[in-house]
C-alpha positions as CSV (number, residue, x, y, z in Angstrom):
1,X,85.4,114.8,89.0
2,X,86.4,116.0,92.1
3,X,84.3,119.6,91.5
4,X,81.8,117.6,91.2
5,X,81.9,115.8,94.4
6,X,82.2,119.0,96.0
7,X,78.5,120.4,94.1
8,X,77.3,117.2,95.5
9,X,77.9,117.4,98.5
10,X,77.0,121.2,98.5
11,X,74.0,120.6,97.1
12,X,73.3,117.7,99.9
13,X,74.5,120.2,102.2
14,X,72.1,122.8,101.6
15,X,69.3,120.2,100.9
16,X,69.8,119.0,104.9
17,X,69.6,122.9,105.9
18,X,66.1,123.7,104.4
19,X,64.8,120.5,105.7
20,X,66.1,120.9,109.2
21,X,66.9,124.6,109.0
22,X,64.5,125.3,112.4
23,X,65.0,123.3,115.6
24,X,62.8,124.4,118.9
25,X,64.2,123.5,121.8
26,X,63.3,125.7,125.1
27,X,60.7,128.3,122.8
28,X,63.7,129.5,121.0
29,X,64.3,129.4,116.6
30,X,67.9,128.1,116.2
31,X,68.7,127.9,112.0
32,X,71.5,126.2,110.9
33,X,74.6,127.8,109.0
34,X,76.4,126.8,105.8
35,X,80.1,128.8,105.7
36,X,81.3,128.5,102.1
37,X,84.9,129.7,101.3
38,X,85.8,129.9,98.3
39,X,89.9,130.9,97.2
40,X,92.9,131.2,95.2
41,X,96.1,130.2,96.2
42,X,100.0,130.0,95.6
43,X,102.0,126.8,97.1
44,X,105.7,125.7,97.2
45,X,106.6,122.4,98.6
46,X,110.2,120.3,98.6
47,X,109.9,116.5,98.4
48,X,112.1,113.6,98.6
49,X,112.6,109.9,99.1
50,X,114.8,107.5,99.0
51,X,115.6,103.3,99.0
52,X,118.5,101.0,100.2
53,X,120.2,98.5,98.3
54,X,117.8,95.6,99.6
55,X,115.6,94.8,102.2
56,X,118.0,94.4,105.1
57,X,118.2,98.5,104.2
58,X,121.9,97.6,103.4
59,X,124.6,97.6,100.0
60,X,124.5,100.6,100.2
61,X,122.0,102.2,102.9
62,X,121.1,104.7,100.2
63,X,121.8,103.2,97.0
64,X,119.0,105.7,94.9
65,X,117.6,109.3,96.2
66,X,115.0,111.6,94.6
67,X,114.5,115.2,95.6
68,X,112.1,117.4,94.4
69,X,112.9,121.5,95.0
70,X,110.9,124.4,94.5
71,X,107.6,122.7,93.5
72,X,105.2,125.9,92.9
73,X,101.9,126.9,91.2
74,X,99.0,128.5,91.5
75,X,95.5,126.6,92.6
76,X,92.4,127.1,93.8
77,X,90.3,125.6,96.8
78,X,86.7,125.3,98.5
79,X,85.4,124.8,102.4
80,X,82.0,123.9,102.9
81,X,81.1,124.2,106.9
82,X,77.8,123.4,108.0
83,X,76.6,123.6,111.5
84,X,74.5,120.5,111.5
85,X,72.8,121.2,115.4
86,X,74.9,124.1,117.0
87,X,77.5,123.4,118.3
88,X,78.0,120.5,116.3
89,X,79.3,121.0,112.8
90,X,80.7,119.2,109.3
91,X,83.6,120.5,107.5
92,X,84.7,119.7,104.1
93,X,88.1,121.5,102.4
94,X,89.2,120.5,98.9
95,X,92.3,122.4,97.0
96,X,93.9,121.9,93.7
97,X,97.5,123.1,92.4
98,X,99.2,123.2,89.6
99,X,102.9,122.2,89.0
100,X,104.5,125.1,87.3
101,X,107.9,125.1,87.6
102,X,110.3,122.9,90.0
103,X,113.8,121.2,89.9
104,X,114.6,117.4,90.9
105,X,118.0,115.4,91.3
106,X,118.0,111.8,91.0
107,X,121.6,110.1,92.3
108,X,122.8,106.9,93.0
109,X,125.3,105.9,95.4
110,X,127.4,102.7,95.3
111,X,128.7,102.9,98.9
112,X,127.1,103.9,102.4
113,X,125.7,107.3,103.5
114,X,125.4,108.2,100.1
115,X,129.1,107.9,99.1
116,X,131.3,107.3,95.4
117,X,128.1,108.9,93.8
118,X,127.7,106.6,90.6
119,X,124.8,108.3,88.8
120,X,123.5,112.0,89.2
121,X,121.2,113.7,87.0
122,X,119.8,117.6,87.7
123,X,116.2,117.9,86.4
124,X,113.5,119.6,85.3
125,X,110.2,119.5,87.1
126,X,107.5,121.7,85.8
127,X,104.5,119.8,85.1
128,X,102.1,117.4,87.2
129,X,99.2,118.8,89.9
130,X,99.0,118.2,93.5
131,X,95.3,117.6,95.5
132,X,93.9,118.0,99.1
133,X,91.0,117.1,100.5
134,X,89.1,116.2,104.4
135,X,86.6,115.4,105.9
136,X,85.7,116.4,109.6
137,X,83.1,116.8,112.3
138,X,83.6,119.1,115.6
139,X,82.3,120.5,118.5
140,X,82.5,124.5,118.8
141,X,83.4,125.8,122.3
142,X,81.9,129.7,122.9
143,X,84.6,130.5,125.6
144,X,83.4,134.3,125.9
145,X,81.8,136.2,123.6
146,X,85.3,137.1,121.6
147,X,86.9,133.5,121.5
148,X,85.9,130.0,120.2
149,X,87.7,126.5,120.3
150,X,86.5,123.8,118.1
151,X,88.4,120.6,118.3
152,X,87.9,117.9,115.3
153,X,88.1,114.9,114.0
154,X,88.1,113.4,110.5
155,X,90.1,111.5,107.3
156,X,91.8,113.2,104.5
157,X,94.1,112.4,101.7
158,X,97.2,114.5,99.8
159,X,98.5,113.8,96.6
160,X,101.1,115.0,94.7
161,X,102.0,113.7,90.6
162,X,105.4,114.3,89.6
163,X,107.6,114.5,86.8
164,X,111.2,114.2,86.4
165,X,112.0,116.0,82.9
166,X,114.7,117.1,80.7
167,X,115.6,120.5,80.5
168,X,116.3,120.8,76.4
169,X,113.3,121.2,74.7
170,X,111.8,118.5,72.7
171,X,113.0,118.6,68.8
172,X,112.1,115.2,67.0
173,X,108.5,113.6,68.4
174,X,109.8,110.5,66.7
175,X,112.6,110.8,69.9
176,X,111.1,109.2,72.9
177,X,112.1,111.9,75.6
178,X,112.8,111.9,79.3
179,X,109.3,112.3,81.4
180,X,109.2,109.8,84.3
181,X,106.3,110.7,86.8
182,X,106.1,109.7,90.6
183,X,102.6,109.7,92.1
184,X,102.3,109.8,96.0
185,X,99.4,109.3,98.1
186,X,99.2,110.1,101.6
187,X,95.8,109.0,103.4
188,X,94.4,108.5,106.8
189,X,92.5,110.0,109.9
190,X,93.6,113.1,111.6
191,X,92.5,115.1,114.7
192,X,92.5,119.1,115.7
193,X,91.5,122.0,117.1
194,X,90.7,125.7,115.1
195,X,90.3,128.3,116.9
196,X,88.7,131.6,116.2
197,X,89.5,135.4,117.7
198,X,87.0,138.0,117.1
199,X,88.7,142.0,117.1
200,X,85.8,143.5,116.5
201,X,82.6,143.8,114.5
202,X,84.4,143.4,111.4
203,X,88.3,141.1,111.7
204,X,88.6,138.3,112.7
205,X,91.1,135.9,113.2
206,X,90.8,132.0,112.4
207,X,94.0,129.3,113.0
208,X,93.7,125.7,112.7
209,X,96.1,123.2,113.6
210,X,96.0,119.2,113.1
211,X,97.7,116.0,113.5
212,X,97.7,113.0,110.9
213,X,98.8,109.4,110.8
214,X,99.1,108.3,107.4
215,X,99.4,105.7,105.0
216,X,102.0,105.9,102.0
217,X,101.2,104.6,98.8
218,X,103.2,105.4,95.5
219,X,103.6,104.4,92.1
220,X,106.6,105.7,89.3
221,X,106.9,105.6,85.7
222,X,110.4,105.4,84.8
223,X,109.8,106.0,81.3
224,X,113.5,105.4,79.7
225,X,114.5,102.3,81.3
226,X,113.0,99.5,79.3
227,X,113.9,97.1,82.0
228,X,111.0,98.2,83.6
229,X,107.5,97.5,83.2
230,X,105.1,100.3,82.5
231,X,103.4,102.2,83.2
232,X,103.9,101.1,87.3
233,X,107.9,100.6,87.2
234,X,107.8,100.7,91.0
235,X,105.7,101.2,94.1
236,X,106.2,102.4,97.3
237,X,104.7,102.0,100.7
238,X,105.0,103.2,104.4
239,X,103.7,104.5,107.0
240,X,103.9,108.4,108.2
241,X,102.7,110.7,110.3
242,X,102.6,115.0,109.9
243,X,100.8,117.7,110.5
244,X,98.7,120.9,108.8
245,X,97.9,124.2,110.1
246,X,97.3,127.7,108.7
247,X,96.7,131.2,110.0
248,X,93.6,133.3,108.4
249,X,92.9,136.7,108.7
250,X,88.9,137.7,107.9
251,X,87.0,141.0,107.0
252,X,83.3,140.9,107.0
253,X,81.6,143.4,105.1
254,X,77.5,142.1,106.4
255,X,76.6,139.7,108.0
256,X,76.7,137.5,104.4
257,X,79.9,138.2,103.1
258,X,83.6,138.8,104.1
259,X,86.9,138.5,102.5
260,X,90.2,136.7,103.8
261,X,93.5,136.0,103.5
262,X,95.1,132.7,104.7
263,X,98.9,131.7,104.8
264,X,99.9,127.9,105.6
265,X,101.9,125.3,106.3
266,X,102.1,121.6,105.8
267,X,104.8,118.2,107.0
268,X,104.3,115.0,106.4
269,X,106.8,112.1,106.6
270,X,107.6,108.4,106.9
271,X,109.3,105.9,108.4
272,X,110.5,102.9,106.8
273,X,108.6,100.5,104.4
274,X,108.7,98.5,101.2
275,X,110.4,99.5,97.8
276,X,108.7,96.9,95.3
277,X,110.4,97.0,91.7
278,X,108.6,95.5,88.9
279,X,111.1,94.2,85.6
280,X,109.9,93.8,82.1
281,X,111.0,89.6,82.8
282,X,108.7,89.5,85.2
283,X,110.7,89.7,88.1
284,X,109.7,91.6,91.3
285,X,112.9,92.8,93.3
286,X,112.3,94.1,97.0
287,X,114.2,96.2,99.0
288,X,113.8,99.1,101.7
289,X,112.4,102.1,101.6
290,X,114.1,104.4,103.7
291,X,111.2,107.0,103.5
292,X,109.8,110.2,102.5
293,X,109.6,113.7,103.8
294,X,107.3,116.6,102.3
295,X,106.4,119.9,103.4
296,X,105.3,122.9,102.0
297,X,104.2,126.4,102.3
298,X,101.3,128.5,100.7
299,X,99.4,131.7,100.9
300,X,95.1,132.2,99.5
301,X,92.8,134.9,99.6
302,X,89.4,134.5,98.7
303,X,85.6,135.2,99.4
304,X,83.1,133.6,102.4
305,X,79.7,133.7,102.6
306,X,77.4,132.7,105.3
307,X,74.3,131.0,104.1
């Protein structure tokens, strides 16, 4: 589904460049440009949360944590830039990673700052996906002929599903197994700048850095606990704030195509919200969420082309 999207609005993309690919203004031919990049990549990211004992964020302050470790896999990713009148342009990044191995601990405390543990559990997390994608429009800024500055402005969304697994291996399918899933959503506008350094004819180098303020909005699955209603035991919600950036190093082989490699980071986290539990009697019990903290690193390489 979202591939698709992304051929859509690729093929919009190049739709609005033969139909508007000449502008005069002053005598002069100015075509537009579509950037595609397209790339594989490698992430690890850490992830936790946690909620109080009710809504007054009291009995205990933490009385259940989650933390996610070593969440890695491999992915792969597309940007699609298109200089709509120069120097104005339209960005649009997607990536996609899979969860291939990861550990998680889920504990339970019966007194403050996570004292007289009651319930801990060491875990296996090694399947699920997590998804990336913005929207932006800019300005670019030729400062001299080496150095441009293009600040931006746009929406986005990250999401990450999760599982909390055991580690033995399954034996009897008539044996209903450990595999609770978390899904988190972060979504909202963001602002930045990139900026790109030219060495020569052929490197290049291209940074980007942005601020976000987000909205948190997650659902679980705790499969085990029939107390629970499924398939949304409970949901989360909170507001956040974080911030991307990466550094990318380009070679251009003609003026068409060029090869890169990119390494990045992300942080993301939120204050307090709502932790919303849902029980198989019907009962919806609220308390605090004290709030959730990601971030992650991740290295690509890939292929651009200038259309």
């Amino acid at each position: 589904m979202k591939l698709c999207m992304f051929l859509f609005l690729l093929t919009i993309a190049i739709s609005a460049r033969s139909q508007s690919g000449t502008n005069y203004s002053k005598g002069t031919t100015e075509k537009n440009t579509i950037e595609l990049q397209v790339y594989g990549a490698y992430s690890t990211a850490d992830f936790d949360w946690s909620i109080a004992g009710n809504s007054l964020g009291q009995n205990p302050n933490v009385l259940s944590e989650v933390k996610w470790k070593n969440i890695k896999g491999p992915g792969m990713g597309l940007d699609i830039r298109l200089n709509i009148w120069s120097p104005i342009f339209l960005k649009v990044n997607y990536q996609r990673n899979s969860i291939k191995s990861g550990k998680v601990s889920d504990t339970d405390y019966a007194a403050d700052d996570r004292m007289n543990p009651g319930y801990q559990a060491n875990l296996n997390s090694n399947e699920g996906f997590s998804y990336h994608y913005a929207v932006a429009g800019g300005y670019e800024f030729k400062l001299n002929p080496l150095l441009k500055l293009s600040p931006f402005a746009g929406y986005l969304k990250s999401a990450q599903h999760l599982h909390l697994k055991d580690f033995k291996e399954e034996t009897d399918p008539a044996i209903k197994t450990l595999n609770s899933t978390y899904q988190a959503n972060w979504t909202g506008p963001m602002i930045g700048i990139e900026a790109n350094l030219r060495l020569g004819n052929q490197l290049s180098i291209h940074a980007m850095l942005n601020y976000k303020q987000l909205k948190y909005n997650a659902t679980a699955d705790w499969n085990l606990i029939d107390a629970f209603v499924h398939p949304v035991s409970f949901r989360h919600t909170a507001n956040g704030n974080g911030t991307d950036g990466f550094l990318q190093i380009n070679f251009r082989f003609n003026p068409v195509l060029s090869v890169f490699i990119r390494g990045n980071y992300s942080y993301a986290n939120t204050g307090k919200g709502t932790d919303e539990l849902f029980l198989a009697d019907g009962q919806e019990v609220q308390s605090q969420f004290n709030g959730a903290t990601r971030h992650g690193t991740g290295l690509a390489a890939g292929l651009g082309l200038s259309l």
